[in-house]
N, C-alpha and C positions, 0 to 999 in steps of 0.2 A: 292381654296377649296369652293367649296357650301355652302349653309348655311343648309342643310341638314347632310354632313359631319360636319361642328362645334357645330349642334347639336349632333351628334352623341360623338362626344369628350369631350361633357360637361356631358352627359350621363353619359360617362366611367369612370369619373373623379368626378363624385355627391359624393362617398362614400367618399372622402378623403377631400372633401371639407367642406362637412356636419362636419367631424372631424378634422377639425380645419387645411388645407393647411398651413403651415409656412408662411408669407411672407417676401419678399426679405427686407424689412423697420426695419429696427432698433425699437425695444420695447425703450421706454421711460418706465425709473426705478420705476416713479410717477402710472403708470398704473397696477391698482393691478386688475380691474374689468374684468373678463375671457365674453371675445365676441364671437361672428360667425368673423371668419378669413373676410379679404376684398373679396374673389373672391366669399364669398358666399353672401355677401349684393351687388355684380354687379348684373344690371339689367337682365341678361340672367339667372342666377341661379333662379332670382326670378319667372322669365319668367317659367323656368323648373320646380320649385316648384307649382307655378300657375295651369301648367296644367298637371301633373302629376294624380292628382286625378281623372281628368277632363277622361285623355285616359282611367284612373280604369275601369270610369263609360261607357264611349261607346265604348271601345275595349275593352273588358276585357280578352279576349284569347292572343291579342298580348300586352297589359300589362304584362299579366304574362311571356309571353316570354323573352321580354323587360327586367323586374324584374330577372329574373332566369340567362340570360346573362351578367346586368352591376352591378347588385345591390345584389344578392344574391349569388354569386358564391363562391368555395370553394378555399382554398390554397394547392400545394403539394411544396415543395424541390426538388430541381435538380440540379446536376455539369453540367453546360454548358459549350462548347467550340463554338469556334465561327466557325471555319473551318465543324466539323462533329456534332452538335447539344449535344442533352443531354444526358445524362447519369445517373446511378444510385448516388442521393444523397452523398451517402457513399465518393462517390469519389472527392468531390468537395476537394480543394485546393491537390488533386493530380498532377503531372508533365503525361505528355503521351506525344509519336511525332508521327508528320504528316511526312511523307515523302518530303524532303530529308534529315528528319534529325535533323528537327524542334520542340525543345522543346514548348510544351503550357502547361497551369496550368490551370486546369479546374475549373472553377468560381462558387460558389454557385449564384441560381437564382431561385426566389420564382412564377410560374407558376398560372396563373388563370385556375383552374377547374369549366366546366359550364357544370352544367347538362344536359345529354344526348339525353333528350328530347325537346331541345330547338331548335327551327324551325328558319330557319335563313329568311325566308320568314316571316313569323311572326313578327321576329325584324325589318322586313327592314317595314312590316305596320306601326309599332307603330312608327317609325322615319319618316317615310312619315305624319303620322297621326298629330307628333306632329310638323312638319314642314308646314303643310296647315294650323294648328291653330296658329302659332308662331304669336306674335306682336312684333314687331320693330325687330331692326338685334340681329342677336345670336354670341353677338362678344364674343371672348374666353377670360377671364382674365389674365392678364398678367403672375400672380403664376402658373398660368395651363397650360398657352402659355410653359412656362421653361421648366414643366416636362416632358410635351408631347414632348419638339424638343429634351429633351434630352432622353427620350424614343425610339424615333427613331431614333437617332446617334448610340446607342447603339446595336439596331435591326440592322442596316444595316454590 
């Protein structure tokens, strides 16, 4: 994976980290003080947060793209199957078969909607952009490392 790619998955993963990623560490009971999660005091988020403002100010069309695809986008519901894709909400924890015969149970799964006018050229500037400014490596935190490998088990 590039370092342009795990910039790209630190991107995707800002919203959830800004709000508090769980980490795998056991809370000690003594700890009552409410902090930023560890993946977001790793050097790379900080890195992100550094020059986030920075692409505002000298891209600011593929910012907003940027912005509209990882940081702004909407939520819809949907029954997914894994064999024939999605289907109408409604339907989620229904049974339907594939041929030959093959009961499946159609999953609920919550779908990122990115508004329409988002240029995927655009995104891929602002990833470049913020990959030519990058300092030091853009390692993925281990909390975010999880989600994502189990994001893609799932996808597959």
């Amino acid at each position: 994976m590039t370092r342009r790619d795990r910039i790209a998955v630190l991107v995707e993963y800002l919203i959830d980290v800004r709000e508090g990623l769980p980490d795998k560490e056991p809370i000690h009971a003594d700890e009552l003080i409410a902090l930023m999660c560890q993946a977001w005091n790793s050097p790379a988020y900080q890195e992100l947060e550094r020059l986030l403002p920075l692409l505002r100010k000298h891209e600011r069309r593929a910012y907003w793209h940027l912005c509209e695809r990882y940081l702004r986008y909407g939520e819809c519901r949907v029954a997914w199957c894994r064999r024939c894709g999605y289907h109408h909400a409604s339907k989620a924890g229904q049974v339907h078969r594939h041929p030959p015969g093959r009961a499946v149970q159609l999953r609920p799964k919550v779908l990122r909607v990115v508004n329409h006018a988002v240029d995927d050229a655009l995104v891929g500037v602002a990833l470049n952009w913020l990959d030519a400014h990058w300092q030091g490596e853009a390692v993925i935190p281990k909390a975010v490392l999880a989600v994502e490998s189990e994001r893609r088990l799932r996808a597959a």
